[in-house]
DSSP file (Angstrom, degrees, kcal/mol; ACC not computed):
  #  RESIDUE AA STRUCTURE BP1 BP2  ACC     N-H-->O    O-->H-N    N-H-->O    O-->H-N    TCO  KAPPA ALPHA  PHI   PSI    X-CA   Y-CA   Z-CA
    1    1 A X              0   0    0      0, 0.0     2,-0.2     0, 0.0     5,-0.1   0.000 360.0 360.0 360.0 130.7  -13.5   -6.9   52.2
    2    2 A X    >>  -     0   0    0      1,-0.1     3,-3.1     4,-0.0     4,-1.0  -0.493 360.0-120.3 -73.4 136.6  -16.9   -6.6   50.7
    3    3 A X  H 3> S+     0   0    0      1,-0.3     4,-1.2    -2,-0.2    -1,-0.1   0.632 118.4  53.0 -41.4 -26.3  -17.7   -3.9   47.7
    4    4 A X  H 3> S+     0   0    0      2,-0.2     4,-0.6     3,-0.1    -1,-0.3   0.670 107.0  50.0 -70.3 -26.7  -20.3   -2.4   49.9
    5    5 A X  H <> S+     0   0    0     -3,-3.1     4,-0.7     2,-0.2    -2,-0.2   0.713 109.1  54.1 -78.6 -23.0  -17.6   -2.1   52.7
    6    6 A X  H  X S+     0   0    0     -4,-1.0     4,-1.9     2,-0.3     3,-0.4   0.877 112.3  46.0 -86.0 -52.4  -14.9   -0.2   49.8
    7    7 A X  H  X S+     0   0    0     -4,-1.2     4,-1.4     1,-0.3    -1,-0.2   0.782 108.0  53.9 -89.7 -14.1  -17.4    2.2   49.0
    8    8 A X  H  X S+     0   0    0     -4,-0.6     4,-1.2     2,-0.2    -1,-0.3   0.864 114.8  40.3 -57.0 -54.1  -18.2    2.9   52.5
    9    9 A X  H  X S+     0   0    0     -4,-0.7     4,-1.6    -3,-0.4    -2,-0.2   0.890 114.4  57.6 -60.8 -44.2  -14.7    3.5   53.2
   10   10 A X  H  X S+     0   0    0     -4,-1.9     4,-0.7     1,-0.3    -2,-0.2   0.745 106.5  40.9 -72.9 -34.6  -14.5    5.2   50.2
   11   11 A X  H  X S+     0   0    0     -4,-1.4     4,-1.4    -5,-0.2    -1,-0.3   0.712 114.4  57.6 -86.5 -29.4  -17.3    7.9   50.8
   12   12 A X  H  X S+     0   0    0     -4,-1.2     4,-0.7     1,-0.2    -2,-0.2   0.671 100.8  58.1 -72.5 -26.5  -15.8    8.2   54.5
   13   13 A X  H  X S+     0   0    0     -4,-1.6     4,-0.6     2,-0.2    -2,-0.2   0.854 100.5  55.6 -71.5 -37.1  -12.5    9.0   52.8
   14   14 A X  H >< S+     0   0    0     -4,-0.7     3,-1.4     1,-0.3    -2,-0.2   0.989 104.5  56.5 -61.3 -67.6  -14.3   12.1   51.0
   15   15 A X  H >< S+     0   0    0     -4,-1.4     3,-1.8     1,-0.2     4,-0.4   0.601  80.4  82.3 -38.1 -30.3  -15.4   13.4   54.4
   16   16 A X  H >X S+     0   0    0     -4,-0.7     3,-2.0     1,-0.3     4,-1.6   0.912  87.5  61.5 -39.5 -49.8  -12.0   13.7   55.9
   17   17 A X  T << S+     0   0    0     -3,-1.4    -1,-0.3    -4,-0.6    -2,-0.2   0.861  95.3  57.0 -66.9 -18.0  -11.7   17.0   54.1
   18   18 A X  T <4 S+     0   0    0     -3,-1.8    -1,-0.3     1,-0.2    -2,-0.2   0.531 103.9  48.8 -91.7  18.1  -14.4   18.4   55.7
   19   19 A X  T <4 S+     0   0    0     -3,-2.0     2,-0.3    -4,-0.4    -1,-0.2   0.567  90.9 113.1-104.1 -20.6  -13.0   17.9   59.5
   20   20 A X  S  < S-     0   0    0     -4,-1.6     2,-0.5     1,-0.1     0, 0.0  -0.570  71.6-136.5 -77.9 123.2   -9.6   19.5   58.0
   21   21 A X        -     0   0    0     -2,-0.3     2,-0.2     0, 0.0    -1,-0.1  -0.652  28.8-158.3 -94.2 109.2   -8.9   22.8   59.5
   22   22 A X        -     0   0    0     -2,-0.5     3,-0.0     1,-0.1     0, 0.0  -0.760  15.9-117.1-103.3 159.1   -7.8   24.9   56.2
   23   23 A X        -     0   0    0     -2,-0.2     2,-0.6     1,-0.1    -1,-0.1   0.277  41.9 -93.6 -64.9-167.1   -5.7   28.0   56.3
   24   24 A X        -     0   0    0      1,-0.0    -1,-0.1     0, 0.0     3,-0.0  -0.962  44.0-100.4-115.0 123.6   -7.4   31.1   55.1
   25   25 A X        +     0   0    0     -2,-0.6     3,-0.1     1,-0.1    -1,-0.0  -0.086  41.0 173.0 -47.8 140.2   -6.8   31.9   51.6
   26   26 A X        +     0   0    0      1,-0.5     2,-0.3    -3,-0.0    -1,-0.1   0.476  67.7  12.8-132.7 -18.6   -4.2   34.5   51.5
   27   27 A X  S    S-     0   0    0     -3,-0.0    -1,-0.5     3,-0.0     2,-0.2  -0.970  91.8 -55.9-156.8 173.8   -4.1   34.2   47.6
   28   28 A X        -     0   0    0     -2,-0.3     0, 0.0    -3,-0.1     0, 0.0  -0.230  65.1 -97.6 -53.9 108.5   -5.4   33.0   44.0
   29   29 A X        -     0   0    0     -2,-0.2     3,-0.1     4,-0.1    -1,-0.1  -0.057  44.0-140.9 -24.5 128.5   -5.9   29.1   43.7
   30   30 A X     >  -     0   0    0     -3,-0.1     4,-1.2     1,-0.1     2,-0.2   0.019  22.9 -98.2 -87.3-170.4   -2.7   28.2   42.0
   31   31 A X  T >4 S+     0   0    0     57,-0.2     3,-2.8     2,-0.2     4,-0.4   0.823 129.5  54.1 -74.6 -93.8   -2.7   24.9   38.7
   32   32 A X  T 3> S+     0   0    0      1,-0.4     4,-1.4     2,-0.2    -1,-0.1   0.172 106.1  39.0 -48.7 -36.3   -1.6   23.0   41.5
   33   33 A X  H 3> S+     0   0    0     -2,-0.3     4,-2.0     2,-0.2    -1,-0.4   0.948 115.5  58.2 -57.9 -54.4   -4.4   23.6   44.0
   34   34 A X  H <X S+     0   0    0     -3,-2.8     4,-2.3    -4,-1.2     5,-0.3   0.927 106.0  50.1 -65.4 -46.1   -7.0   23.5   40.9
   35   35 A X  H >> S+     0   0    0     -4,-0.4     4,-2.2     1,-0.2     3,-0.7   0.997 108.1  49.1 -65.3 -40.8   -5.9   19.8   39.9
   36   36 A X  H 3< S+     0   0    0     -4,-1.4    -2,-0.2     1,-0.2    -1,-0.2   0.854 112.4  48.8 -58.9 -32.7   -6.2   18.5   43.3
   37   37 A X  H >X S+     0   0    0     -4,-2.0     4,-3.4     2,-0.2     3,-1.2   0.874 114.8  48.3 -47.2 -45.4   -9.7   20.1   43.3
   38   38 A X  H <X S+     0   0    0     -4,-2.3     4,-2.4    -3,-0.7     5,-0.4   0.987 108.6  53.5 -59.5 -78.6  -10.1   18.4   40.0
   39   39 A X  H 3< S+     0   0    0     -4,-2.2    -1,-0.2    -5,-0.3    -2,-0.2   0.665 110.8  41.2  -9.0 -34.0   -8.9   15.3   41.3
   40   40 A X  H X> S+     0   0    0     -3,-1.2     4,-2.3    -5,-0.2     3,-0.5   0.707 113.2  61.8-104.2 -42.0  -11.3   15.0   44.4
   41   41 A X  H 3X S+     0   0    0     -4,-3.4     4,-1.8     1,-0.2    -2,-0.2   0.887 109.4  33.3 -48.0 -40.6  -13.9   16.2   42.0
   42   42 A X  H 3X S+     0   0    0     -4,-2.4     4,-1.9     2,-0.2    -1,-0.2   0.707 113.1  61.2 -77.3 -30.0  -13.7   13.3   39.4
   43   43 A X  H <> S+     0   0    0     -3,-0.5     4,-1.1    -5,-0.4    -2,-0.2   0.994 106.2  47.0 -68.8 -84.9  -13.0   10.9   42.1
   44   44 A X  H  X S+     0   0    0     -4,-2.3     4,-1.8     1,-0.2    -2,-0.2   0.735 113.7  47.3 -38.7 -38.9  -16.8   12.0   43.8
   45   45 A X  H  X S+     0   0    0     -4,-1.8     4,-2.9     1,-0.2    -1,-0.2   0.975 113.1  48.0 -79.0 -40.9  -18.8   11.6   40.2
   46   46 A X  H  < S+     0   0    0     -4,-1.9    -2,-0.2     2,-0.2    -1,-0.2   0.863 119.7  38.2 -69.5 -15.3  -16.9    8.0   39.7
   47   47 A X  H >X S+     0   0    0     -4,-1.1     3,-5.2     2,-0.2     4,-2.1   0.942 117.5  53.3 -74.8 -59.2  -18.1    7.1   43.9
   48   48 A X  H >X S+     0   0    0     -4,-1.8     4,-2.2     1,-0.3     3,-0.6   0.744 110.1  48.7 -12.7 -69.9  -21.5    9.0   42.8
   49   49 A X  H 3X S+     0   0    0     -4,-2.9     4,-0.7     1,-0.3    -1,-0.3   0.430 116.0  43.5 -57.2  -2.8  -21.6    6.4   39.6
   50   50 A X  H <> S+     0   0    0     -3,-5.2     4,-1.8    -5,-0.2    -1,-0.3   0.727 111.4  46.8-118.0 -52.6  -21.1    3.7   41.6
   51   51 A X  H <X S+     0   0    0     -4,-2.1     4,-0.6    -3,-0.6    -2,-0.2   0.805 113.7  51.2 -74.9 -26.7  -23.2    4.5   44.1
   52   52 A X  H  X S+     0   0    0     -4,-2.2     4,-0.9    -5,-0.4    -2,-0.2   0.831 109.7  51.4 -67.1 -41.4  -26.2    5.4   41.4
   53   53 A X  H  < S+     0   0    0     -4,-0.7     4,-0.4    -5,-0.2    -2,-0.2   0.956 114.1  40.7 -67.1 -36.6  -25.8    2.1   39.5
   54   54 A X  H  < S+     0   0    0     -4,-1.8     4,-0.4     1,-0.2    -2,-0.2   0.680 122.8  46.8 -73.1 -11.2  -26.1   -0.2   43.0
   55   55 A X  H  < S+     0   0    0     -4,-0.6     8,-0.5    -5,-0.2     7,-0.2   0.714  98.2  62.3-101.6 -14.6  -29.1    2.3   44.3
   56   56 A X  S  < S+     0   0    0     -4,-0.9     4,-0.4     1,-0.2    -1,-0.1   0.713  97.2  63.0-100.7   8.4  -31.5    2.7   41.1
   57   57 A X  S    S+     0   0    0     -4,-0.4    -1,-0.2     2,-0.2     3,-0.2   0.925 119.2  18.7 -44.9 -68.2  -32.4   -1.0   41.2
   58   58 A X  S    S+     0   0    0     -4,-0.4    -2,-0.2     1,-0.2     4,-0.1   0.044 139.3  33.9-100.2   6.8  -34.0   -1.2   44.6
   59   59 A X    >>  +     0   0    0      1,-0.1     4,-2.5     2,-0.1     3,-0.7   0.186  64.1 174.6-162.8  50.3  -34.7    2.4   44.9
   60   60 A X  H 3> S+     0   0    0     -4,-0.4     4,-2.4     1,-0.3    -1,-0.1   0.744  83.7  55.1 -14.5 -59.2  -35.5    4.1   41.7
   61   61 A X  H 3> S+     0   0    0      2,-0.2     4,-1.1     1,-0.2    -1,-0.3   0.894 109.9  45.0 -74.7 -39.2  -36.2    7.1   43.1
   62   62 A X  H <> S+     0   0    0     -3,-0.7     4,-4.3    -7,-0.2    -2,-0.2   0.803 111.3  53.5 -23.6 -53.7  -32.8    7.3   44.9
   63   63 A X  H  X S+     0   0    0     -4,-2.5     4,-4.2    -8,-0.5     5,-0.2   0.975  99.8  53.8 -64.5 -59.0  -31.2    6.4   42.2
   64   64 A X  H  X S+     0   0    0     -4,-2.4     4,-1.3     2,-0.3    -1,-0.2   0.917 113.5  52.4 -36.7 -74.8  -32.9    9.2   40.0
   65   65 A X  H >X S+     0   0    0     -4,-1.1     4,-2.6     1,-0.3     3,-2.6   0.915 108.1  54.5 -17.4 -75.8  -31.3   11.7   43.2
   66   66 A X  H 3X S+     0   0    0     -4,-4.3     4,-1.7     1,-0.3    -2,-0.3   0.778 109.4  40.3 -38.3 -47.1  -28.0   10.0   42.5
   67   67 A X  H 3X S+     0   0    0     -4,-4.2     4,-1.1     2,-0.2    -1,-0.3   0.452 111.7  56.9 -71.0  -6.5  -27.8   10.8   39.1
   68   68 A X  H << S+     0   0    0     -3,-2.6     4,-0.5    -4,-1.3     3,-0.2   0.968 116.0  39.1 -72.0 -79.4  -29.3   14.3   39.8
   69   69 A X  H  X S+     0   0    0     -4,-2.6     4,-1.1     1,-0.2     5,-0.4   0.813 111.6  56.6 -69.3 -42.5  -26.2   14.7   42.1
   70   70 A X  H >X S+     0   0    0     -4,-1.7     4,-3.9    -5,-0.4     3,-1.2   1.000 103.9  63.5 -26.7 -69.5  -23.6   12.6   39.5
   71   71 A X  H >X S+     0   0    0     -4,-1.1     3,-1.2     1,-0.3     4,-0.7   0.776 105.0  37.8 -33.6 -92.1  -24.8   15.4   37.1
   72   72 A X  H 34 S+     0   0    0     -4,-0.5    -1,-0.3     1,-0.3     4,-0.2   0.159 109.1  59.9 -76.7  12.6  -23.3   18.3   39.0
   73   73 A X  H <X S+     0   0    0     -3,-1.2     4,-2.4    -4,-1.1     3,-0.4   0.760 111.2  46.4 -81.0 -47.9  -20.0   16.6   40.2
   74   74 A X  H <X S+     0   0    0     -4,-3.9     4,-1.1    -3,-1.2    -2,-0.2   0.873 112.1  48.6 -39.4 -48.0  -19.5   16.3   36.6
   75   75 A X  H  X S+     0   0    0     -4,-0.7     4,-1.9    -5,-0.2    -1,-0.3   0.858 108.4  48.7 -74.1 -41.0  -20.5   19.8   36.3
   76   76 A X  H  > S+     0   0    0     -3,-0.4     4,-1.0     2,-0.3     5,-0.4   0.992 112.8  55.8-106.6 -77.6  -18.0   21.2   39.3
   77   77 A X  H  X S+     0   0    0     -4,-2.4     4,-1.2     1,-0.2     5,-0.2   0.915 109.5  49.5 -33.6 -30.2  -14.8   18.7   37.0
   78   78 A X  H >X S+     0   0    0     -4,-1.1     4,-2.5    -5,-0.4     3,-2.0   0.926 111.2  42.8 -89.6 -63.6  -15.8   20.8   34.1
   79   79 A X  H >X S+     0   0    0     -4,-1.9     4,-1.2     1,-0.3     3,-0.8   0.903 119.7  48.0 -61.1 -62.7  -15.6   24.3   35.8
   80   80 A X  H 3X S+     0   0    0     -4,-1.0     4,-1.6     1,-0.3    -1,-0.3   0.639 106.7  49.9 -33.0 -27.1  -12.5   23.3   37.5
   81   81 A X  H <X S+     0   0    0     -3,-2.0     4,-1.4    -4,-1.2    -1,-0.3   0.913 111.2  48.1 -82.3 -41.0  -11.0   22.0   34.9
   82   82 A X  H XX S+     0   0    0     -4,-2.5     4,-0.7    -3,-0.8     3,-0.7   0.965 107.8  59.4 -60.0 -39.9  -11.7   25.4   32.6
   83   83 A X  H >< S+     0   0    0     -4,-1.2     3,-0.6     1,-0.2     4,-0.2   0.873 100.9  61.3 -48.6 -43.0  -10.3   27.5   35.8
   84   84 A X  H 3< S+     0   0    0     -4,-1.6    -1,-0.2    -5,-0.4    -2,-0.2   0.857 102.5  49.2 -19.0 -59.8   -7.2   25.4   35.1
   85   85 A X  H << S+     0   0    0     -4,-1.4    10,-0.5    -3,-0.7    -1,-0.2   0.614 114.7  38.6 -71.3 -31.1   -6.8   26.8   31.8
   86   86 A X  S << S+     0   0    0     -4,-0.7     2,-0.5    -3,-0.6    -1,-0.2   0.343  88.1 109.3-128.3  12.5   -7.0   30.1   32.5
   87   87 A X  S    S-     0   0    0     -5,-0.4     8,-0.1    -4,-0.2   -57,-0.1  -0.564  84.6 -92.3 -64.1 118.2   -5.1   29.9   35.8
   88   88 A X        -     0   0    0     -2,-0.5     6,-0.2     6,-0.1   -57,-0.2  -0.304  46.4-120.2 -61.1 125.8   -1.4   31.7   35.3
   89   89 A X    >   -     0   0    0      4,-1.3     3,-2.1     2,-0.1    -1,-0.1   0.224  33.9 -82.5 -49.8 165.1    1.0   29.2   34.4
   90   90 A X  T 3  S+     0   0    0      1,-0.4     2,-1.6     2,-0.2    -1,-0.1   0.949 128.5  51.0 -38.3 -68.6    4.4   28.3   36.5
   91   91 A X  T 3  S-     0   0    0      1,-0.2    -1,-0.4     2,-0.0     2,-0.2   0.059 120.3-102.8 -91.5  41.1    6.1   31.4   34.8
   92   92 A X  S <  S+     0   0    0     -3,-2.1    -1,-0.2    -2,-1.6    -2,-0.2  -0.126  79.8 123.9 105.2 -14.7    3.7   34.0   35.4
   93   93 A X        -     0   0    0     -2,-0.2    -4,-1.3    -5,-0.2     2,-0.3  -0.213  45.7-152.5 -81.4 155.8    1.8   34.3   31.5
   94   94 A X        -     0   0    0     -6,-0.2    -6,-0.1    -3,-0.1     2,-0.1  -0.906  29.9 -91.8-112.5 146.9   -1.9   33.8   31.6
   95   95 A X        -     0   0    0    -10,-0.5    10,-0.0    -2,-0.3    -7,-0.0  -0.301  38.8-124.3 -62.9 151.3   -3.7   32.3   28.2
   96   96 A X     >  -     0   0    0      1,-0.1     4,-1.2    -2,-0.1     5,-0.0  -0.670  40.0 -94.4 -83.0 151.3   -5.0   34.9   25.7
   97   97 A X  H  > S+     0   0    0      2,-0.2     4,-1.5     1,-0.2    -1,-0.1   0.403 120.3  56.8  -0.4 -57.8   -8.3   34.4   25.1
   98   98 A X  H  > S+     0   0    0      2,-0.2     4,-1.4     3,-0.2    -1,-0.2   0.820 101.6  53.9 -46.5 -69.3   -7.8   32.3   22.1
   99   99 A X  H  4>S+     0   0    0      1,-0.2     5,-0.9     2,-0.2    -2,-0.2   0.857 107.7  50.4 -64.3 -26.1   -5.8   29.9   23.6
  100  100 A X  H ><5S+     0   0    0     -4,-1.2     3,-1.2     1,-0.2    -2,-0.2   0.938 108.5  54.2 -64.8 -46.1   -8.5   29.3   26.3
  101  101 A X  H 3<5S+     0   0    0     -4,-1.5    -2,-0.2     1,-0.2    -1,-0.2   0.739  97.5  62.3 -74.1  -5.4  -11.2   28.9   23.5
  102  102 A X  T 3<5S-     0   0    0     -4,-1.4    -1,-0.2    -5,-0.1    -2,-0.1   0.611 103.3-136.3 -81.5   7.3   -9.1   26.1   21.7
  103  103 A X  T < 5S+     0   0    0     -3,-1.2    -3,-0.2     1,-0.1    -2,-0.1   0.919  96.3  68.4  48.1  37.9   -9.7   24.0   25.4
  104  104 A X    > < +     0   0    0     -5,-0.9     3,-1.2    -4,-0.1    -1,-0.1  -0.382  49.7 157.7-154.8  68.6   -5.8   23.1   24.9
  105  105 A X  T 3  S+     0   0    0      1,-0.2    -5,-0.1    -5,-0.2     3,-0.1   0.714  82.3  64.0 -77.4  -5.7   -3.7   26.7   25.5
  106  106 A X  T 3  S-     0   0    0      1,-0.4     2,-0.4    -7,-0.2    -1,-0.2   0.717 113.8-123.5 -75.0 -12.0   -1.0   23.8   26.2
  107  107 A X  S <  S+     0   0    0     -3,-1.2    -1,-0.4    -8,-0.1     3,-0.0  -0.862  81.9  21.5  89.4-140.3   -1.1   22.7   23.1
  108  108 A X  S    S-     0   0    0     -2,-0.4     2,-1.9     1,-0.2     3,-0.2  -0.045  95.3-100.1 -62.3 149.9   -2.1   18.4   23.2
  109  109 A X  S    S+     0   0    0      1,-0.2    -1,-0.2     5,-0.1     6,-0.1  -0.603  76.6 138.0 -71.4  72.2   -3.9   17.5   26.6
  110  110 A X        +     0   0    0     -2,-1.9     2,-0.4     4,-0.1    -1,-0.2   0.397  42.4  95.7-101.7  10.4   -0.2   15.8   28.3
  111  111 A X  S >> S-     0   0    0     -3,-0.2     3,-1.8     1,-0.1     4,-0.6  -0.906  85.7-124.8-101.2 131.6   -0.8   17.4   31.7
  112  112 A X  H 3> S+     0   0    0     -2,-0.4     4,-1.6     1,-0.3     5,-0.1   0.512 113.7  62.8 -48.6 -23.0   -2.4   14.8   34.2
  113  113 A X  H 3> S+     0   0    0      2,-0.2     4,-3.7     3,-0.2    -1,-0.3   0.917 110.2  42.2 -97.5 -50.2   -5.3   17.2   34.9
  114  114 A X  H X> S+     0   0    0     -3,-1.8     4,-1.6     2,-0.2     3,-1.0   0.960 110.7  57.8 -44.3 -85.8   -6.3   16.8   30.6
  115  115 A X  H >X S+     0   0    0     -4,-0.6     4,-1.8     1,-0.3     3,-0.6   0.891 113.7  37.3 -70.9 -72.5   -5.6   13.0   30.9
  116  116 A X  H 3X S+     0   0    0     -4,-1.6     4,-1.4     1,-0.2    -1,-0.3   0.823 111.3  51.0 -45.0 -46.6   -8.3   12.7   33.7
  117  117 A X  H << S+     0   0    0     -4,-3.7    -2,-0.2    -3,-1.0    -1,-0.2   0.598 113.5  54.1 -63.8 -29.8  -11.0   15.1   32.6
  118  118 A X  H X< S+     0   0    0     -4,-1.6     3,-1.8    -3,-0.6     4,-0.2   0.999 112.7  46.7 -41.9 -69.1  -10.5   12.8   29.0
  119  119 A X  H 3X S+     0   0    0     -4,-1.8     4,-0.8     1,-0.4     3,-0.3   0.689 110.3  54.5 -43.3 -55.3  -11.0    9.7   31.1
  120  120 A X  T 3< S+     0   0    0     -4,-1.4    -1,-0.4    -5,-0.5    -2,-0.2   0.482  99.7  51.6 -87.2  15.4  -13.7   11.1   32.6
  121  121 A X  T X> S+     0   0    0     -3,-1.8     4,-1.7     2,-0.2     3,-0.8   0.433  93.9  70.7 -94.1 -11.4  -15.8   12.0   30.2
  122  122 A X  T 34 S+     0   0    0      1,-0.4    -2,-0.2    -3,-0.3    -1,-0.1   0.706 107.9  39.5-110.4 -44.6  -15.8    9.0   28.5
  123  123 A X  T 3< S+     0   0    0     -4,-0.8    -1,-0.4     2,-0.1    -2,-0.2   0.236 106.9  56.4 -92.4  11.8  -17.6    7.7   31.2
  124  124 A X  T X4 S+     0   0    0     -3,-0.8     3,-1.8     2,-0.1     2,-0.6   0.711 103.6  60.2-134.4 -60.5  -19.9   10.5   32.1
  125  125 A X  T 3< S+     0   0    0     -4,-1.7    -2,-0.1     1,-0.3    -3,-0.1  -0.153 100.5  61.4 -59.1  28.8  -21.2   10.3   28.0
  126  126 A X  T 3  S+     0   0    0     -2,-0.6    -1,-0.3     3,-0.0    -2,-0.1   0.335 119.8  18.0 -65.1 -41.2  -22.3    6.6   28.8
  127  127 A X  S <  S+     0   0    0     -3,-1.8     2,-0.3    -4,-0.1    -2,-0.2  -0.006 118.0  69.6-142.1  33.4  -24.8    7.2   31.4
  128  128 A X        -     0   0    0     -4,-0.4     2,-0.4     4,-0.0    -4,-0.1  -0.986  64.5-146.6-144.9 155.1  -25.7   11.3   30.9
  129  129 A X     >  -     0   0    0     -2,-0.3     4,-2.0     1,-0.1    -2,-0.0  -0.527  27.5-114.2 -89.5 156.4  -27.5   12.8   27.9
  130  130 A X  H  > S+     0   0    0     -2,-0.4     4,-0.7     2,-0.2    -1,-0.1   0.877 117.7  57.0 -62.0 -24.3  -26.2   16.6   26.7
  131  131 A X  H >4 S+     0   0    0      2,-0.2     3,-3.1     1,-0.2     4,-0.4   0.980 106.6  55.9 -77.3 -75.9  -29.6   18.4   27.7
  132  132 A X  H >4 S+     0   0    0      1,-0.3     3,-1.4     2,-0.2    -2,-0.2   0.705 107.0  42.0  -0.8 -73.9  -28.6   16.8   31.0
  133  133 A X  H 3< S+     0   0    0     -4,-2.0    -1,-0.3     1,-0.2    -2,-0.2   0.729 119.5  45.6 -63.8 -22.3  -25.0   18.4   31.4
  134  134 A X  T << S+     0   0    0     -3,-3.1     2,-0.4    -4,-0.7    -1,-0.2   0.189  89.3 118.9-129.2  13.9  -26.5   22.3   30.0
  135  135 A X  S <  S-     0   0    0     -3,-1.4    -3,-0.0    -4,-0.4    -4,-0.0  -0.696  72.0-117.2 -57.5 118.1  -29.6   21.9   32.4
  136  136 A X        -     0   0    0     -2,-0.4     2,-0.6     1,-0.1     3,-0.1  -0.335  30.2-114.6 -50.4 155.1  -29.9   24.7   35.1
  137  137 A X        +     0   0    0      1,-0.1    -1,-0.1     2,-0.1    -3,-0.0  -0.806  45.1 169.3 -89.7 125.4  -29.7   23.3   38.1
  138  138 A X        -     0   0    0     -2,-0.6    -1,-0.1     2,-0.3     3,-0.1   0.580  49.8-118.5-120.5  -3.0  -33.3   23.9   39.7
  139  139 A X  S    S+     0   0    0      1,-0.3     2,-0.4    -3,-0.1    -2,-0.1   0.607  79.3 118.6  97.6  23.1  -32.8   21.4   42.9
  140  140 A X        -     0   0    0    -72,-0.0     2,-0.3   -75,-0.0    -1,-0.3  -0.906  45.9-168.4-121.8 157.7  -35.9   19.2   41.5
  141  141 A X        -     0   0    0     -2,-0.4   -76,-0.1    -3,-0.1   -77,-0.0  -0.946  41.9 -96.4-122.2 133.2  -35.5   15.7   40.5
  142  142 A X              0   0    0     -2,-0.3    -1,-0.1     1,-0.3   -81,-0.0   0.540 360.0 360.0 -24.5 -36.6  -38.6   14.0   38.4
  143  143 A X              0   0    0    -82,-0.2    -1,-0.3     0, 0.0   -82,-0.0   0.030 360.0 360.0 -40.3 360.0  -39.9   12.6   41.4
């Protein structure tokens, strides 16, 4: 199987969730719901990057889109990940204040959710500048 064929499957894999018949929320997104969010989220900027490096070759101005749209998957992994943080933990305590502004109220990033959002950053500060990430989003692209 060809790399155009994997990301094709792979962007058809994203879509499945929206054909999925969800319950009605009966209560507050739990940690557990909010990593899996995280999860699909970080998963969509890495297809995004993927798909933005093969497109802004031959299509510049595509490409430019893609990375518009990269940008705010990134952005969506970052609120999710802070809603994480200030989600009440397994035994009911919510973080003070404090501990939310230290970005670790766990203490060290060892929870999977940490370990990704690391991971992914790492790659997201290779191909986005910081005026980039703290732009409103105004739904125009140079072009």
């Amino acid at each position: 199987m060809s790399d155009p064929d994997l990301l094709h499957y792979a962007t058809a894999a994203l879509d499945v969730h929206h054909h999925t018949a969800l319950p009605e929320p009966l209560r507050a997104a739990d940690r557990v719901e909010l990593d899996a969010l995280h999860a699909h989220a970080t998963a969509l900027y890495e297809l995004l990057d993927t798909h933005t490096h093969g497109t802004h070759g031959p299509n510049p101005v595509g490409g430019d889109h893609l990375h518009a749209a990269r940008t705010r998957a990134w952005q969506l992994a970052e609120h999710l990940h802070d809603a994480f943080h200030t989600a009440p933990r397994d035994d009911g305590t919510t973080p003070t204040r404090e501990q939310c502004a230290a970005r670790h109220p766990e203490g060290a990033p060892r929870l999977s959710i940490c370990r990704r959002h690391v991971a992914t950053a790492v790659r997201v500060r290779r191909h986005t500048t910081p005026a980039e990430l703290r732009a409103a989003f105004t739904g125009l692209v140079r072009h």
